[in-house]
C-alpha positions in Angstrom: 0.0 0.0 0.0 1.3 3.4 -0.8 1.5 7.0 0.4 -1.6 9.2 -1.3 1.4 11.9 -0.7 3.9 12.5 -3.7 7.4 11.7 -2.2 10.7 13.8 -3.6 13.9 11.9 -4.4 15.2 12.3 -1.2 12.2 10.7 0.5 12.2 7.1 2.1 9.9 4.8 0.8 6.8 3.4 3.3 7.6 0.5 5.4 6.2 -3.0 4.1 3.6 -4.6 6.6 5.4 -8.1 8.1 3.2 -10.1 6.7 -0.1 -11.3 5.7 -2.9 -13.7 7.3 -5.4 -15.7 5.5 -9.3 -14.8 5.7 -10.6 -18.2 4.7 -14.4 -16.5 4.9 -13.6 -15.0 1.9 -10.1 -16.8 0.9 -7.9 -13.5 0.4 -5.1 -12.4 2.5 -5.3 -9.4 4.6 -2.2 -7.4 5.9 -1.0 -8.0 9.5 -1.9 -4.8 11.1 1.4 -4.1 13.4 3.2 -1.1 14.0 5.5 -0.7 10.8 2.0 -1.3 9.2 0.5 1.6 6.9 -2.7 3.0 8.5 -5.4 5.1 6.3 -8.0 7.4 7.2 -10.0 8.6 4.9 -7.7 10.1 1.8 -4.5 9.9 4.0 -2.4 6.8 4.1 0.3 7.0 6.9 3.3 5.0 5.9 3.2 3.1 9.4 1.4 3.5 12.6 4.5 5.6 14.7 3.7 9.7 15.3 5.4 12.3 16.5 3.1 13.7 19.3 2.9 17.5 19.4 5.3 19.0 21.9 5.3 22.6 22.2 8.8 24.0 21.5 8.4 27.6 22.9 10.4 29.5 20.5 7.8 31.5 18.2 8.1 34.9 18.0 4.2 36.2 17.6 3.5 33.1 17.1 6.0 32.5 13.4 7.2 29.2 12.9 10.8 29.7 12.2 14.0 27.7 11.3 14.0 25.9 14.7 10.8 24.3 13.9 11.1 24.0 10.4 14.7 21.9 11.7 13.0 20.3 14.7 9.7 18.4 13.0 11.2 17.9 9.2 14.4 15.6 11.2 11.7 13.2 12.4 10.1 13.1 8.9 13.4 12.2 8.2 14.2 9.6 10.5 10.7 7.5 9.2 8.2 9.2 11.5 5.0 8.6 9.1 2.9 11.4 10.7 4.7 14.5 12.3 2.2 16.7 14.1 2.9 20.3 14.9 2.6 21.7 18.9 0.1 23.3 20.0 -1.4 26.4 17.8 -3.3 29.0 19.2 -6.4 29.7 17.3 -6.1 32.9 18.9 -3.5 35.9 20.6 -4.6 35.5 24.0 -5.0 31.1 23.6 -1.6 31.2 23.4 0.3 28.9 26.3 3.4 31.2 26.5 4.5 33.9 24.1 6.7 31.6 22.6 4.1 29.1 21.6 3.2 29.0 18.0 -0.1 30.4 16.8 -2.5 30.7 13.6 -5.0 33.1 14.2 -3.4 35.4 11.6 -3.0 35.0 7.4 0.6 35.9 8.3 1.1 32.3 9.7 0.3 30.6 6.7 4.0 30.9 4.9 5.8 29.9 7.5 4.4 26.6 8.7 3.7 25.9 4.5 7.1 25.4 4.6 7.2 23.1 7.2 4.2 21.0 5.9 5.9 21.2 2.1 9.2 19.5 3.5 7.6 16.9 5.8 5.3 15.9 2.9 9.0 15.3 0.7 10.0 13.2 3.2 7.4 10.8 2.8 6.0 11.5 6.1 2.5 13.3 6.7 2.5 16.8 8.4 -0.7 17.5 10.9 -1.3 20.3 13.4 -3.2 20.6 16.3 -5.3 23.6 16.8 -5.5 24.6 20.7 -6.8 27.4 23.3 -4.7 27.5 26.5 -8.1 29.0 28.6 -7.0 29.2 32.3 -3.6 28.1 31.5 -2.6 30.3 29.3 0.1 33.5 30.0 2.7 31.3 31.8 6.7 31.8 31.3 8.6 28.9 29.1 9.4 26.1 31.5 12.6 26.4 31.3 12.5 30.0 32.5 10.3 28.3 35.9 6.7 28.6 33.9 5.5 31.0 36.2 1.9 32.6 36.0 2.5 36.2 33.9 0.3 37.8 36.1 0.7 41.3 34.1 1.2 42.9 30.4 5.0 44.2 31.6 5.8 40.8 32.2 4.6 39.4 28.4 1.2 38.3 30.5 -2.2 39.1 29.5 -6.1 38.0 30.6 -6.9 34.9 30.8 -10.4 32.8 30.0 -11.8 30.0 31.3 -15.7 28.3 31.6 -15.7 29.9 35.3 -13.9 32.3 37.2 -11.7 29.7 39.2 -7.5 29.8 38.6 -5.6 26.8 37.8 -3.2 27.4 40.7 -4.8 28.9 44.0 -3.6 32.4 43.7 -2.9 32.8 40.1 -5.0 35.7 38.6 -8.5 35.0 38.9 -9.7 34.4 34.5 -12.4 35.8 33.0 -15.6 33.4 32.7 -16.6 33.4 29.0 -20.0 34.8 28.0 -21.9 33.0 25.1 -20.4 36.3 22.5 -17.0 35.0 24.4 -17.6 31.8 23.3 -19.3 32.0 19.5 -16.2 34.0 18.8 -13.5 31.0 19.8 -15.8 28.9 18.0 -15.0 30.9 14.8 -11.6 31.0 16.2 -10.9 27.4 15.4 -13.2 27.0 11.9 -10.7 29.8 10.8 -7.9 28.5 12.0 -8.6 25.3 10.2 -9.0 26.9 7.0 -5.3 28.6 7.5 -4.1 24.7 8.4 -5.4 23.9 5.2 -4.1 26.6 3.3 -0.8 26.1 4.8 -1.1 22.1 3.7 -1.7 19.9 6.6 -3.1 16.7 5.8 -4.4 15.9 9.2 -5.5 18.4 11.8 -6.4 17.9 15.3 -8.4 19.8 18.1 -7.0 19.9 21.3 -9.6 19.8 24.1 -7.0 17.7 26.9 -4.3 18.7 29.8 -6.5 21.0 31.1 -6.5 23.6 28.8 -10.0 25.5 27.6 -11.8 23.1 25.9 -11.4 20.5 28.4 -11.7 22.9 31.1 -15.2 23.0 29.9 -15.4 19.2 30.1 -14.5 19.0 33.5 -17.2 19.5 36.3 -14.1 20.2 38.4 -13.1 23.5 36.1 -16.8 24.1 34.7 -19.1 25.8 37.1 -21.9 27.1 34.9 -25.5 27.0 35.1 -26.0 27.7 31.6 -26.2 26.1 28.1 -22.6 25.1 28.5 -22.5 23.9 32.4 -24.3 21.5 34.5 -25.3 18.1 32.9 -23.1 16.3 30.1 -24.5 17.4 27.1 -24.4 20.9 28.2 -20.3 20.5 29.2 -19.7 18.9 25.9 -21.4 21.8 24.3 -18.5 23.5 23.3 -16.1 21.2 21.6 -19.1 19.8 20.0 -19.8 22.8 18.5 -16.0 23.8 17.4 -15.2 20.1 16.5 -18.5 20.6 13.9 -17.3 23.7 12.6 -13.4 22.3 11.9 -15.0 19.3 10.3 -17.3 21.3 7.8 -14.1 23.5 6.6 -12.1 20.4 5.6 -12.5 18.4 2.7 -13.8 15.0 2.6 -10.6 13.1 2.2 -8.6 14.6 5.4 -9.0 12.8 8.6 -9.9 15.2 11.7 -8.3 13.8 15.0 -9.8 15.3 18.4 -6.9 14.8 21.8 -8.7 14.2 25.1 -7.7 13.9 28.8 -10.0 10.6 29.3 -9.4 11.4 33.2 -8.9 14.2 35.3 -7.8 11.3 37.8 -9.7 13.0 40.4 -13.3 12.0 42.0 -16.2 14.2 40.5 -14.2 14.9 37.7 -14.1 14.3 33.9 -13.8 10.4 33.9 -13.5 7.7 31.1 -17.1 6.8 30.9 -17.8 10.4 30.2 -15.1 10.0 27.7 -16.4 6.9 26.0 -20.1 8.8 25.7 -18.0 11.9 23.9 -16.0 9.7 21.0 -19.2 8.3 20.1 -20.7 11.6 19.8 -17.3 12.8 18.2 -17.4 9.8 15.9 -20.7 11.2 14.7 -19.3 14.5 14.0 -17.1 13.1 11.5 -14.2 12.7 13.4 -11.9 9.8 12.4 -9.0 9.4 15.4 -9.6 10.1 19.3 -5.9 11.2 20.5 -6.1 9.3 24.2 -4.2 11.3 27.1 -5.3 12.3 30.5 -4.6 14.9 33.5 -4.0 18.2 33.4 -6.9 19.7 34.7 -6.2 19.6 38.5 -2.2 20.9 39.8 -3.6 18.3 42.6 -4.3 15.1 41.1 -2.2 11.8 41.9 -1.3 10.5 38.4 -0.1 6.5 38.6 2.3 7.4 36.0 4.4 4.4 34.9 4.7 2.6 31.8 1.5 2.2 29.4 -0.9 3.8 32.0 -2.9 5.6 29.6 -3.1 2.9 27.0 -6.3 0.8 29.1 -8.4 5.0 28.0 -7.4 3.7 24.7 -8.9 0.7 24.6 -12.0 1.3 26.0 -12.7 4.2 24.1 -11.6 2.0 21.2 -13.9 -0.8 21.7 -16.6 1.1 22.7 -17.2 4.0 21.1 -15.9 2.2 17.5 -13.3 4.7 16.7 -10.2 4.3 16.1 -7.3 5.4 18.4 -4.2 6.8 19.5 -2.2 5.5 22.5 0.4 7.8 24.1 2.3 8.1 27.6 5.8 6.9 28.1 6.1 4.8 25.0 9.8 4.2 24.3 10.6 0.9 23.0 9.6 -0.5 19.8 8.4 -3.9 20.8 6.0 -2.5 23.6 4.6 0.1 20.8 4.4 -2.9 18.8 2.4 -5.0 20.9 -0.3 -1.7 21.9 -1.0 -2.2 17.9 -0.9 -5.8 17.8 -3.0 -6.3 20.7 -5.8 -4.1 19.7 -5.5 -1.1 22.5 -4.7 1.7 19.5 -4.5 2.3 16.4 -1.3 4.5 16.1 1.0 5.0 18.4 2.0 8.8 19.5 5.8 9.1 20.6 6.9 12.0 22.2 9.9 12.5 24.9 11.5 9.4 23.2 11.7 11.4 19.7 13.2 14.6 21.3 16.1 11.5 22.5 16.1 10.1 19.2 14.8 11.5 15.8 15.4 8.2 14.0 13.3 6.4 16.5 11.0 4.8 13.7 13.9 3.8 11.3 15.9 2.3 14.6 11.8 0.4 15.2 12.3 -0.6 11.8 15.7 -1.9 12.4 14.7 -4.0 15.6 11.8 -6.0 13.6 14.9 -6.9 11.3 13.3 -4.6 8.5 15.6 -2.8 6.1 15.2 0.6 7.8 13.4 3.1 4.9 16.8 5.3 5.2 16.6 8.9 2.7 18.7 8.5 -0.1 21.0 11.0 1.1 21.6 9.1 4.3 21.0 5.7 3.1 24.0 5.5 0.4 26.3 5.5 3.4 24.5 3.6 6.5 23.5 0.8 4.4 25.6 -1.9 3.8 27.4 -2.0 0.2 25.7 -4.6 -2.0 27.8 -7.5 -3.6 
């Protein structure tokens, strides 16, 4: 099975599946699904099941992509990644995480990330973005400058949003509660920002409505105190992303796959919880959307997280079996064989990598390596790492 995506001469061919198995009901062979497996949704055919999960890089300037990114996303391209999806966007100025996160709520960010979707595209690889509003959490320092609150406009900081007037952190600035105008216009927010993804090329874009930013704070009963169309009962608190996930979906064209990321826990009692979650993919599944991102947390600077390996991947499952749809597992996948088995055994779809890919950009040529494939090296690379033929 090949790419729909024209590759340039310096682009690695798609991984073969391992195998094949025999459906005697209708005596044709069907393609092992495994992890060096091509996946398709809709138009899009990834040329395995390993992505690069979006991990903001805080160095935009007004939210312009810029060399470090363009450097930063097209090397795992390189190194075989068959889907490379860009950090969180803001749809808007103020849905920004940090000032240095990258943003799209302006024609001006079209160029610049073009060019990052144009090379991961020649490298065989699919480029996606995810299309985010910070809410509550937004206006905080770069982590590696302490991620403090900016609690005023001298500092970079400006007013934050949220479903209710509750801070993330106990003494942060107290955010502004959306009104219904509030909300209609981050609703246009993200339909516009999807038609600049589109614009820019992106073959796959995703909203972000997990880790406690706005659109999951209005999921959560713990962040979402409202007593109006968008608060109280289920429905109501899935109002929102409802609403922008049906607006993203009618700007894109039939043959792109729309992924939504959710928290399937706030791993807190009275909270958003994976039976809630289950409920939403089916209604998300409805709105056309053809991947549920699985993550959790994030909502609550108090909730006990049983991090350790896999933990997540059980959300995926679930929501996989239950709701129909299919999946992404992520959370402290490092090693090949483990990824590997999530696929094999049914708990995902695709597997999203993300720490282990800042370690290693050629993480997916190396995966390729330990099945005893002939890694898929670029023919720049390849000519000298692959052993001379006799």
């Amino acid at each position: 099975m090949k790419s729909d995506l024209t590759q340039s001469p310096g682009a690695a061919a798609p991984a073969p599946s391992h195998g094949a198995i025999v459906d005697a009901s209708h005596d044709r062979e069907v393609p092992e699904v495994d992890l060096l497996s091509p996946l398709t949704l809709r138009g899009v055919t990834l040329r395995n099941r390993i992505a690069m999960a979006p991990m903001c890089q805080y160095s935009a300037q007004e939210g312009i992509a810029n060399d470090w990114h363009l450097v930063h996303l097209g090397s795992r391209a390189v190194g075989g990644t068959a889907l490379v999806l860009v950090e969180a966007t803001g749809v808007t100025w103020d849905g920004r995480i940090t000032p240095g996160d990258l943003g799209i709520w302006s024609d001006e960010h079209i160029e610049p990330l073009a060019r990052i979707a144009r090379f991961v595209h020649g490298q065989g690889a699919v480029a996606g973005i995810q299309l985010a509003h910070a809410g509550r959490k937004a206006s905080t320092a770069a982590p590696w400058t302490g991620g403090a609150t900016l609690t005023s406009a001298a500092e970079g900081g400006w007013q934050v949003v949220a479903p209710s007037a509750i801070p993330f952190h106990p003494g942060d600035p107290t955010p502004e509660a959306l009104d219904e105008k509030g909300i209609d216009g981050i609703v246009d927010a993200f339909e516009a920002a999807a038609r600049r993804a589109l614009s820019a090329g992106f073959k796959v874009l995703e909203v972000h409505a997990a880790h406690g930013y706005l659109l999951h704070q209005f999921l959560s009963p713990h962040s979402n105190q409202r007593d109006d169309q968008y608060g109280g009962s289920l429905d109501n608190r899935m109002r929102f992303l409802l609403r922008v996930t049906e607006r993203v979906r009618a700007a894109m064209p039939d043959d792109l796959p729309l992924f939504v990321r959710i928290s399937a826990t706030d791993w807190a009692a009275g909270g958003w919880d994976i039976e809630q979650s289950v409920e939403l993919s089916r209604r998300l599944k409805g709105l056309g959307v053809d991947l549920i991102d699985v993550s959790t947390g994030g909502n609550l600077p108090t909730a006990r997280i049983p991090v350790a390996k896999r933990y997540q991947v059980p959300c995926s499952r679930r929501i996989r079996d239950e709701a129909d749809i299919p999946t992404a597992a992520v959370g402290l996948i490092t090693d090949a064989k483990d990824a590997d088995e999530i696929i094999t055994g049914g708990d995902a779809d695709m597997v999203l990598v993300g720490r282990e890919l800042l370690r290693e950009p050629y993480w997916a040529l190396k995966a390729q390596h330990a099945f005893e494939e002939e890694p898929a090296w670029p023919l720049q690379y390849g000519y000298a790492v692959k052993r001379r033929q006799k």
